[in-house]
C-alpha positions in Angstrom: -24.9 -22.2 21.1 -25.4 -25.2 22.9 -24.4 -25.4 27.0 -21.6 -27.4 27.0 -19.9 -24.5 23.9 -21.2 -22.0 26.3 -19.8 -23.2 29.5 -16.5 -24.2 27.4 -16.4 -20.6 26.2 -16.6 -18.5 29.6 -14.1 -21.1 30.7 -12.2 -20.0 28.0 -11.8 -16.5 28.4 -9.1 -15.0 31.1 -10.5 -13.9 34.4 -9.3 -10.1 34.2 -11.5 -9.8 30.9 -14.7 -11.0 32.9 -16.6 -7.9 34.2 -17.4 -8.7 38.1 -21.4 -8.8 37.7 -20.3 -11.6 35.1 -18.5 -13.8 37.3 -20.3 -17.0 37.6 -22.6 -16.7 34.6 -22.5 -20.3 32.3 -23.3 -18.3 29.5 -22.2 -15.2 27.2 -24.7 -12.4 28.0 -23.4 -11.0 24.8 -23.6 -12.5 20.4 -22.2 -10.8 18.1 -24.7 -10.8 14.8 -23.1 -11.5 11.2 -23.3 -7.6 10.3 -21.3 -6.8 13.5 -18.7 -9.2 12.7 -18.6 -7.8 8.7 -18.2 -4.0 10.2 -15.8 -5.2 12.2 -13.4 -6.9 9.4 -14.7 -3.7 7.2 -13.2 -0.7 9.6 -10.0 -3.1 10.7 -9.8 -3.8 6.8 -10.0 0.6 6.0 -8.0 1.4 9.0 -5.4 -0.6 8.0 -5.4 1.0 4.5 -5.0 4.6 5.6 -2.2 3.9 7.9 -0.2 2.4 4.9 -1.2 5.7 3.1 -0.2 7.9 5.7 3.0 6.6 7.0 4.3 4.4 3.8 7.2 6.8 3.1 8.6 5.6 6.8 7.0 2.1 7.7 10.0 0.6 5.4 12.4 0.0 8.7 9.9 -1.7 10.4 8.8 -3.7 7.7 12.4 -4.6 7.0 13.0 -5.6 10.5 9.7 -7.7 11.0 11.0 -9.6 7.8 14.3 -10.4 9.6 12.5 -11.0 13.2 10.7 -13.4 11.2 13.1 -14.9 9.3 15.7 -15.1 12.1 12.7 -16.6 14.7 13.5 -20.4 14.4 17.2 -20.0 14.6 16.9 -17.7 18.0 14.3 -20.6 19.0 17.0 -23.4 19.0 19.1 -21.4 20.7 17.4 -20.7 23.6 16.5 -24.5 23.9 20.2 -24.5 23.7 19.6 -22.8 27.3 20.3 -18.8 25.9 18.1 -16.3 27.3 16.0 -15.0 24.4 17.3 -11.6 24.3 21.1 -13.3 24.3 20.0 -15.3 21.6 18.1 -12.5 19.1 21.1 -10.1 20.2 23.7 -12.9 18.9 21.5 -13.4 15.8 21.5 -9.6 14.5 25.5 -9.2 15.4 25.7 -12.2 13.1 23.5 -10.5 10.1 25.0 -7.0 10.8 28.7 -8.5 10.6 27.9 -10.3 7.4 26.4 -7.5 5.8 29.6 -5.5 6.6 31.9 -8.2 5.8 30.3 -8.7 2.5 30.4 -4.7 1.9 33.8 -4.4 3.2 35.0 -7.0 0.7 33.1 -6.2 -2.2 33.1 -2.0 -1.6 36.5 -1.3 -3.7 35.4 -3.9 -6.1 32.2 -2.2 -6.7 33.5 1.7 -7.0 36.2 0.9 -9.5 33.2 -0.7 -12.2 31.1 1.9 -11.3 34.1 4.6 -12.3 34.5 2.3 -14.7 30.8 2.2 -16.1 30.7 6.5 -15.5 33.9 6.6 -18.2 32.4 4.4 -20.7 28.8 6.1 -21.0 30.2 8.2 -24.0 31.5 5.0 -25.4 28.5 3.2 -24.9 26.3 6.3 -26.5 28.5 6.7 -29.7 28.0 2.8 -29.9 24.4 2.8 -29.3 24.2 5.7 -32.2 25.7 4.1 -34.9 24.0 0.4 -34.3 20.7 3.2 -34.5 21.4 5.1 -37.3 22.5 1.4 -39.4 19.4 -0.5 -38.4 17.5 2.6 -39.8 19.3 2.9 -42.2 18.7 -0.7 -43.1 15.2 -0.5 -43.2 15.0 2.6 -45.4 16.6 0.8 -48.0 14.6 -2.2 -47.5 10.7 0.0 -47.0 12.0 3.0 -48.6 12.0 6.6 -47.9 8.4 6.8 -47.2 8.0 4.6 -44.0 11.8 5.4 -42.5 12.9 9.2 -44.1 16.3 10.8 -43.3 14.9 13.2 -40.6 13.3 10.3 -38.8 16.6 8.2 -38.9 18.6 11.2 -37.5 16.4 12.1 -34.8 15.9 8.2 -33.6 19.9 7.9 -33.4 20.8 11.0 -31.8 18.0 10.4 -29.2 19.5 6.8 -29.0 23.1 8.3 -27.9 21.5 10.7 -25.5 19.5 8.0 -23.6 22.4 6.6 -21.2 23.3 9.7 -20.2 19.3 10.9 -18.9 19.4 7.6 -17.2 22.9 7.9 -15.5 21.9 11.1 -14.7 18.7 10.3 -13.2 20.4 7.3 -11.1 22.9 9.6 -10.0 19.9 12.3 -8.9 17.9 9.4 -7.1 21.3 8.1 -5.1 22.6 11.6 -4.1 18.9 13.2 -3.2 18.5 13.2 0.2 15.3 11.6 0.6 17.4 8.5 -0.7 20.1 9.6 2.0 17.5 9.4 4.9 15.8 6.1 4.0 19.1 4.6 3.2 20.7 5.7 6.7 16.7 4.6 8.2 17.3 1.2 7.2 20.9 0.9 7.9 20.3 2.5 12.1 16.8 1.3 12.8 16.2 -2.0 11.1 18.4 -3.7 13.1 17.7 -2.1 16.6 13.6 -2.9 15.6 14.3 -5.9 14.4 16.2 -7.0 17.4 13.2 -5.9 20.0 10.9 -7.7 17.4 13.1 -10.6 17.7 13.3 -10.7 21.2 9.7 -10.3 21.9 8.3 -12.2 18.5 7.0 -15.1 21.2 5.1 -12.6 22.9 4.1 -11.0 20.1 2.9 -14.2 18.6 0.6 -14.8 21.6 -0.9 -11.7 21.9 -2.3 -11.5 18.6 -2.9 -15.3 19.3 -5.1 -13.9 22.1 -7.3 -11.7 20.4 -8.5 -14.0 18.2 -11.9 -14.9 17.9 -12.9 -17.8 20.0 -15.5 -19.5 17.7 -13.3 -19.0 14.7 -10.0 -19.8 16.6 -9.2 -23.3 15.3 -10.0 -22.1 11.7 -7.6 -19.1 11.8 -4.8 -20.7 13.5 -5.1 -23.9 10.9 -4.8 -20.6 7.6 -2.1 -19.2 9.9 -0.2 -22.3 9.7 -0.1 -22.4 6.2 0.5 -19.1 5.6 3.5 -19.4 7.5 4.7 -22.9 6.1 4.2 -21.3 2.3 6.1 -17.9 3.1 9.1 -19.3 5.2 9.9 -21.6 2.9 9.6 -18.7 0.2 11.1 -16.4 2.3 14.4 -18.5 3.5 14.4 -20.7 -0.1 14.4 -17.5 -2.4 17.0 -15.5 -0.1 19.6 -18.8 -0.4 18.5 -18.8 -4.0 19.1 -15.1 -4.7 22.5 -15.6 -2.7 23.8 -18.2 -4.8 22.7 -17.2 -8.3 24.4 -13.7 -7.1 27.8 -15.3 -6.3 27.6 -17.7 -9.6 27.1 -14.5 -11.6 29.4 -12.0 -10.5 32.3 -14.7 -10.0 31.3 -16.4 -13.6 31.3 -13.2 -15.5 34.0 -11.5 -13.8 36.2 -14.9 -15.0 34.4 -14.1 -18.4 36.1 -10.8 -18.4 33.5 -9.0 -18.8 34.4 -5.5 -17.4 31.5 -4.9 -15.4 30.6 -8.7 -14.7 31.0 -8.0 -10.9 27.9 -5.3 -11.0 26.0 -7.3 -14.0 26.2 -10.5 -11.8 25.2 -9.3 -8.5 22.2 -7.4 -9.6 20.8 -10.4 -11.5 21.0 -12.5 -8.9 19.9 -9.9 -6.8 16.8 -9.3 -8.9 16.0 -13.4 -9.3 13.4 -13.1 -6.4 11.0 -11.3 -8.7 10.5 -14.0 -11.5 12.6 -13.9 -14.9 13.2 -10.2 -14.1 16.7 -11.1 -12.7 17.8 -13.5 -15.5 16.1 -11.3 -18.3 17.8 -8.1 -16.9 21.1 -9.9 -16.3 21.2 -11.6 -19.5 20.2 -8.8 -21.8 22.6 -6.4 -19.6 25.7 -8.7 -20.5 25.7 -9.4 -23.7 25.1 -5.9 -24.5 27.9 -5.2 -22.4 29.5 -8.2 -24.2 28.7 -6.8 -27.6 30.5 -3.6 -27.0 33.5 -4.6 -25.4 34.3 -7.9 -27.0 36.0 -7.3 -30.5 35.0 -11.0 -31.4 32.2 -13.5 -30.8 34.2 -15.5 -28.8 34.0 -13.5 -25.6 30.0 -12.7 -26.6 30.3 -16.8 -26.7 31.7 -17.6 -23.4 29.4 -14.7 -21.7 26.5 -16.5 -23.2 27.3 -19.6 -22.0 27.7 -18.4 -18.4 24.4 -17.5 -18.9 22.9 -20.1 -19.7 24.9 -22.5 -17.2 23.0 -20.1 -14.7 19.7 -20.4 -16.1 20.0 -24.8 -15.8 21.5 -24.3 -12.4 18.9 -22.1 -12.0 15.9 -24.2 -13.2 17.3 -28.0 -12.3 19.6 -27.3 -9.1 19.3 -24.5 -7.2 15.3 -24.0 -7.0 14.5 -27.2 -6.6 16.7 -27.7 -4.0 16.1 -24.7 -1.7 12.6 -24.2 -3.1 10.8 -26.8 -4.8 7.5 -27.4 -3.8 6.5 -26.1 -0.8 6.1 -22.6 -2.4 2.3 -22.5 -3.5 3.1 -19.2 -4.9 3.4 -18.8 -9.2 5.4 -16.7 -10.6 2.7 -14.8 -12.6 0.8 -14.3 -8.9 4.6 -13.3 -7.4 5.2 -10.8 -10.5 1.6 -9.4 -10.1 2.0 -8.8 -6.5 5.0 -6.9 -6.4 4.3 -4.3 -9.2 1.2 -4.0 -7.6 2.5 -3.7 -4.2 5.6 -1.4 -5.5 2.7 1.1 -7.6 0.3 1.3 -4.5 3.2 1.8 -1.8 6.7 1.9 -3.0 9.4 0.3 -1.6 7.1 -0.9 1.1 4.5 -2.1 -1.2 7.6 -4.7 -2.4 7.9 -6.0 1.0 5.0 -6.7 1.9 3.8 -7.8 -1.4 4.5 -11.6 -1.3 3.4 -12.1 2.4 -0.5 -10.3 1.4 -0.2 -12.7 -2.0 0.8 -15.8 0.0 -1.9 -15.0 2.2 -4.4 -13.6 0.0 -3.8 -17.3 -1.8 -4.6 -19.1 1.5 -7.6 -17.8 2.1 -8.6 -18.6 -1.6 -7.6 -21.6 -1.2 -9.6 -22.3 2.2 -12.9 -20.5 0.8 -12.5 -22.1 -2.9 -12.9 -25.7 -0.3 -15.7 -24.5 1.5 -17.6 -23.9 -2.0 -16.8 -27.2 -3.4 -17.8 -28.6 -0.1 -21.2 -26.6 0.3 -24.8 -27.2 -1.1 -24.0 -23.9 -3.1 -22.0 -25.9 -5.4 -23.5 -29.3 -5.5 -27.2 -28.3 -5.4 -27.4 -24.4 -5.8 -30.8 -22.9 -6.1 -33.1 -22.7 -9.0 -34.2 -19.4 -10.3 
């Protein structure tokens, strides 16, 4: 390191982290060798692994909150250059989230038990339904293969398993929602995100410089520069795909409902809901209602107008609504988004979901960043003969 970087760098570093006998020096007594700086990554990389493992089932609160802390930062920014103390202005921003998410339960609540009283009536509907279109499509195909590919046995077993599937999986549901595991994290996110993610709020400038502090100094520059990015890339993913998943929420239940499809309200909200994993919302959604269509509808008329609702969504969807909120300052694809959660979701659960598109956005940074420094190094344009 030359003097004038060595100078620069005790300059650099706050007095109260200078040992006394140190005072005064113009140069580090102290480098730090490649393999020191490798364990280090290594051991911050493991430790950060078993915590995940060892306290997944109750970091979801936390996670939640940072994700609103972050999400809320820029709006409790301009409000404190509109001259509100911080913790005014990250208090006034959670009231606002915590009255909107009561508002919106308040006014969708008796809307939502009646279709699901609804939806618990009609499973023995549904499974008589579901029995017969079973028992003619095999019935179908033994007249078309024969008795040796599709036999009687076979067609009875397939559609009385066919009727008994809805009611395992409303039974399951109902197990999962009434356990009281469920109970506990759904009352843990409901008290403690919002208390969390107000302190995190409140203290996210702080925050932001501390970790700013303990960066290395010779690789400063280069990690704030991938911090940057990773930020510009997951707030616009983060605030783009919440309006999106907003909108295409209210389009759906509202369209469907006008459709009259019975359970439109619940069909809509979920698929619009679901559209910040790729396709999974607008596959689920659409499949879900026209098979609700299908059963309920005498005609194809209303199986019509349900399928056009649908696919009124899908051009919003595609032409309107992502490309204005979105468009492309998202460097995420949808395959790398899809992979990400159900990776995230199998290694940690529910916690493995939140945090799975801020590791993939910046997992793809720092591909990005090292991909550059290949195509920039001799390893690429001269790389050594064997």
């Amino acid at each position: 390191m030359p003097a004038a970087d060595q100078n620069e760098f005790i300059a650099e570093v706050p007095p109260e982290l200078v040992p006394p006998e140190l005072a005064g020096v113009a140069k580090p007594v102290f480098h730090a060798t490649r393999a020191q700086r490798i364990a280090l990554i290594i051991g911050l990389l493991v430790v950060l692994w078993l915590a995940l493992q060892l306290f997944a089932s109750v970091l979801a609160p936390f996670a939640a909150a940072a994700v609103i802390a972050y999400a809320l930062d820029p709006a409790a920014t301009r409000l404190t250059r509109l001259g509100l103390p911080r913790g005014l202005a990250a208090l006034v921003m959670i009231l606002g989230v915590i009255a909107a998410v009561l508002l919106f339960a308040l006014l969708l609540y008796p809307l939502v038990i009646v279709q699901i009283g609804l939806l618990v009536n009609r499973i023995p509907q549904y499974a008589t339904l579901l029995q017969g279109w079973a028992r003619e499509v095999l019935t179908h195909l033994q007249e078309n293969f024969g008795p040796d590919v599709v036999n009687d046995k076979l067609r009875d077993l397939v559609s009385g398993q066919a009727g008994s599937m809805l009611s395992i999986l409303l039974s399951t549901v109902t197990g999962l929602i009434g356990s009281s595991f469920a109970i506990f994290n759904l009352l843990s996110l409901a008290v403690v995100t919002p208390v969390v993610g107000f302190y995190l709020l409140r203290d996210w400038p702080k925050v932001v410089r501390m970790i700013d502090s303990w960066l290395p100094y010779r690789y400063r520059d280069v990690i704030r520069a991938q911090a940057r990015e990773v930020d510009r890339i997951l707030s616009a993913w983060v605030r783009g795909q919440a309006l999106c998943c907003l909108f295409l929420a209210l389009y759906y239940a509202a369209s469907l409902t006008i459709a009259g499809l019975d359970l439109g309200l619940i069909v809509g909200l979920t698929a619009g809901l679901l559209s910040f994993i790729p396709y999974v919302g607008s596959i689920t959604g659409g499949v879900t209602a026209i098979g609700l269509a299908l059963a309920q509808f005498p005609h194809w008329r209303g199986v019509a107008v349900v399928g056009g609702v649908l696919v009124v969504g899908q051009i919003l969807e595609g032409y309107v609504i992502y490309p204005r909120f979105l468009g492309d300052r998202v460097e995420l694809p949808a395959v790398w988004v899809i992979f990400a959660l159900f990776a995230g979701g199998a290694a940690f659960g529910f916690l493995g979901v939140m945090l799975a598109v801020p590791v993939a956005a910046t997992i793809g940074v720092l591909a990005r960043f090292w991909l550059r420094r290949y195509l920039a190094s001799p390893l690429y344009y001269d790389p050594p003969s064997v």
